[in-house]
C-alpha positions in Angstrom: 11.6 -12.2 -9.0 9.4 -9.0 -8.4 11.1 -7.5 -5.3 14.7 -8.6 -3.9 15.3 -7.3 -0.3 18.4 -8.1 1.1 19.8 -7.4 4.4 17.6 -4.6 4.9 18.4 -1.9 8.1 16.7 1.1 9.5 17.4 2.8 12.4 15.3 6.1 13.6 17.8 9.0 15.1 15.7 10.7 17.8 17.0 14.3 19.1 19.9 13.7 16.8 21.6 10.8 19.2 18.9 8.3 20.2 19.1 5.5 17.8 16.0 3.3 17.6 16.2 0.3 15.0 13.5 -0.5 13.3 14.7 -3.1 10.8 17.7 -5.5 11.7 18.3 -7.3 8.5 15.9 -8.4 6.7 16.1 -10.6 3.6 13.1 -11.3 1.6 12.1 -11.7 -1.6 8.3 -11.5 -3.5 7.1 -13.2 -6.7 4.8 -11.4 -9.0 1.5 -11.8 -8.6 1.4 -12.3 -4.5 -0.9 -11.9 -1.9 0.8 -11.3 0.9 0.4 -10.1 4.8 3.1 -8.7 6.8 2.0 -9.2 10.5 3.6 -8.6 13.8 3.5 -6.8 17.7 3.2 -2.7 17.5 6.8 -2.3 17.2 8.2 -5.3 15.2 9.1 -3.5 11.8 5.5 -3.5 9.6 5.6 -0.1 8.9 8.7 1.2 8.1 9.3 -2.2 5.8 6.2 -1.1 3.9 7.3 2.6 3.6 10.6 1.1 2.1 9.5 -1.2 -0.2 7.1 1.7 -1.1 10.1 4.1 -1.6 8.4 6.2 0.7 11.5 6.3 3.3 15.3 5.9 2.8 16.9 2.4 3.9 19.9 2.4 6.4 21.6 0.1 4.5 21.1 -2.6 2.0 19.4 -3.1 -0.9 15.6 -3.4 -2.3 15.3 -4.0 -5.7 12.5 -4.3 -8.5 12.9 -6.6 -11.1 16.4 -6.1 -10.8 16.5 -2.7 -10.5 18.0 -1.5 -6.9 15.3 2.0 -5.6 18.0 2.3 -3.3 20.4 3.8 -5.3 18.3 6.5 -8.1 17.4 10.0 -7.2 14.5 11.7 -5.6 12.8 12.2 -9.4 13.6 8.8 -10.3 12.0 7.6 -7.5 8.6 9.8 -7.7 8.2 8.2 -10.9 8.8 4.7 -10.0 5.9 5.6 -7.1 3.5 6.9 -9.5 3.7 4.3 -12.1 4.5 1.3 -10.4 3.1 1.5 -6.8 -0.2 1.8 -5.5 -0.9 3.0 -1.5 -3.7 2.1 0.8 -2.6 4.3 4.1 -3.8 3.7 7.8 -4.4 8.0 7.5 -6.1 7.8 4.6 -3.8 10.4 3.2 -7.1 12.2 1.3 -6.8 15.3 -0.5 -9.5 16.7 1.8 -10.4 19.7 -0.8 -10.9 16.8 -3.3 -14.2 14.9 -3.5 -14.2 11.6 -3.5 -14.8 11.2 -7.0 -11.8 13.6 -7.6 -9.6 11.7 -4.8 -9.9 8.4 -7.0 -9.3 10.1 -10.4 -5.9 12.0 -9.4 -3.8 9.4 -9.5 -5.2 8.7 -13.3 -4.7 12.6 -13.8 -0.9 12.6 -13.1 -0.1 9.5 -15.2 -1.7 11.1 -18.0 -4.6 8.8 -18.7 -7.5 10.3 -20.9 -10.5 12.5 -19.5 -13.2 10.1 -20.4 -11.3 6.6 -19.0 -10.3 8.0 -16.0 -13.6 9.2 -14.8 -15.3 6.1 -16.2 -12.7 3.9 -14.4 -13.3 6.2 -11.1 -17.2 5.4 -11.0 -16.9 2.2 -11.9 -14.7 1.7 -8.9 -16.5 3.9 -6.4 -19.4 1.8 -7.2 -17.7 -1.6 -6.6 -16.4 -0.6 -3.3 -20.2 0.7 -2.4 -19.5 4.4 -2.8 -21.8 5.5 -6.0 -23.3 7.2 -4.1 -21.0 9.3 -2.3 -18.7 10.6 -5.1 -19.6 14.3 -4.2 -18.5 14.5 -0.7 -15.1 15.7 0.7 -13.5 13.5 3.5 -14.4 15.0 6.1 -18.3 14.5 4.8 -17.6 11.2 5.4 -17.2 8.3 8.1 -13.5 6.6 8.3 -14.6 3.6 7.1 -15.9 5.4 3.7 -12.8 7.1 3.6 -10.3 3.9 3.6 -13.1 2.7 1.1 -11.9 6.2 -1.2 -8.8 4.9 -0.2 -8.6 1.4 -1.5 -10.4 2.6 -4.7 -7.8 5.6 -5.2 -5.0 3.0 -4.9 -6.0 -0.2 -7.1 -8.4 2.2 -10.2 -4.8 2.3 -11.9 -4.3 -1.3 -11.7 -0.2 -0.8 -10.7 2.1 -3.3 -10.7 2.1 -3.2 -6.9 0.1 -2.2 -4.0 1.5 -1.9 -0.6 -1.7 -1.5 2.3 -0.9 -0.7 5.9 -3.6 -2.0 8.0 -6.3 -1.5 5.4 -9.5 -3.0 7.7 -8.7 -0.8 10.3 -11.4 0.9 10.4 -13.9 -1.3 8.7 -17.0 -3.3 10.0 -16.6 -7.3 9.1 -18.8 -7.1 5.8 -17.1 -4.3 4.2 -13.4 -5.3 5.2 -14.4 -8.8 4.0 -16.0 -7.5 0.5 -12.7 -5.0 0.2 -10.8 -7.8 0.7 -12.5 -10.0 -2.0 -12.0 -7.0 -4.3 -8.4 -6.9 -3.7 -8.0 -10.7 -4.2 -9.9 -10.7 -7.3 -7.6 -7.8 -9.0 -4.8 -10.0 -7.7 -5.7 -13.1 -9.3 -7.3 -11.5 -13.1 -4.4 -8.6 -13.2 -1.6 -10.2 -11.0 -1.3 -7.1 -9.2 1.1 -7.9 -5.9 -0.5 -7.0 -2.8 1.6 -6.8 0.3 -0.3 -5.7 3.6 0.8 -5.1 7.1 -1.7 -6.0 9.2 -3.1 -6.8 13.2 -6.4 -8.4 11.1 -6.6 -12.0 11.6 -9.1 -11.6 8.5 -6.4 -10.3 6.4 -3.5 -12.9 7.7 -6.7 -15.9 6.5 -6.8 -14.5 3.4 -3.0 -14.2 2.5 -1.3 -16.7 0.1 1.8 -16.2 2.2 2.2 -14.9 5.7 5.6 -12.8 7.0 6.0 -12.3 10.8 8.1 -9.5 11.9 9.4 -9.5 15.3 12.2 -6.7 16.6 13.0 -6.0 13.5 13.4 -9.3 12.1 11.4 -11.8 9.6 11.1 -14.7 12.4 8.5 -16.9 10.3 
């Protein structure tokens, strides 16, 4: 077993006395090598259960753990470097490092894990160029469209090839043909790396593609 979530909570403290739940228990568990689609209402849980499993946000209570090993429990440091060597993000902002180029965006991740000049800039064209972007690896975010962004995006997240990669709502802001070819991307890293995709997700393309589909309602894994 990859990931072991059991009886997951979280609950949002608003003004320091509104309580808003977000997660009411969830148990769940993912195999290696998955390609899986979290879907659900605005509301029902997507995000924050990504954010978790992505050690990006602290659980209520309960326990998530990889390969045995429970994130809920090991420090801040511990956890930074269970992120940048285990996890790869696709964000609905983007999250660009908008004095970066694209080029630079991609090859960062590479640059804090330590991997060599020349592989790291050869693996960041080579990706740029599968995701249609050769030709854009000079610009900055903001010389770009959103949808060329979330393509940086997609390429900054799988170049590293990590063990998992989380994606909320990754065709947001994509036409049909490039979501679909993103997609295709994803799916073939999946099946000749077994990297474990999860995605939340509104896309009814994204919910096709899925081996396995999770519906979140309130809170709550329903289906």
């Amino acid at each position: 077993m990859l990931i072991q979530i059991v009886n997951l909570t979280k609950t949002y403290t608003i003004d320091g006395n509104i309580e808003t739940p977000a997660l009411r228990g969830v148990d769940l568990a993912i195999e290696k090598g998955e390609f899986t689609a979290i879907a659900g209402p605005s509301g029902s849980g997507k995000t924050s259960l990504l954010n978790l499993i992505g050690a990006l946000d602290k659980a209520t209570s309960g326990s998530i753990s990889y390969e045995d090993k429970d994130i809920t429990r090991i420090g801040i440091s511990q956890l930074a470097l269970f992120r940048l060597k285990e996890i790869g993000f696709v964000f609905q902002a983007y999250n660009l490092i908008n004095t970066l180029t694209a080029f630079e965006n991609v090859e960062y991740v590479m640059l804090l894990q330590g991997i060599p000049l020349s592989i790291r800039r050869k693996k960041a064209q080579e990706i740029l160029n599968r995701v249609g972007l050769g030709e854009y690896i000079n610009r900055f975010p903001h010389q770009m469209s959103g949808g060329q962004q979330q393509r940086v995006a997609v390429a900054r997240a799988i170049v590293a090839e990590p063990k998992v990669i989380l994606a909320d709502e990754p065709t947001a802001n994509l036409d049909s043909k490039t979501a679909e070819s993103l997609l295709d991307l994803m799916r073939q890293l999946n099946q000749e790396k077994g990297v474990t995709f999860i995605f939340s997700t509104h896309d009814k393309m994204v919910m096709d593609k899925a081996k396995r589909l999770i519906n979140l309602h309130d809170g709550k894994v329903v289906k």
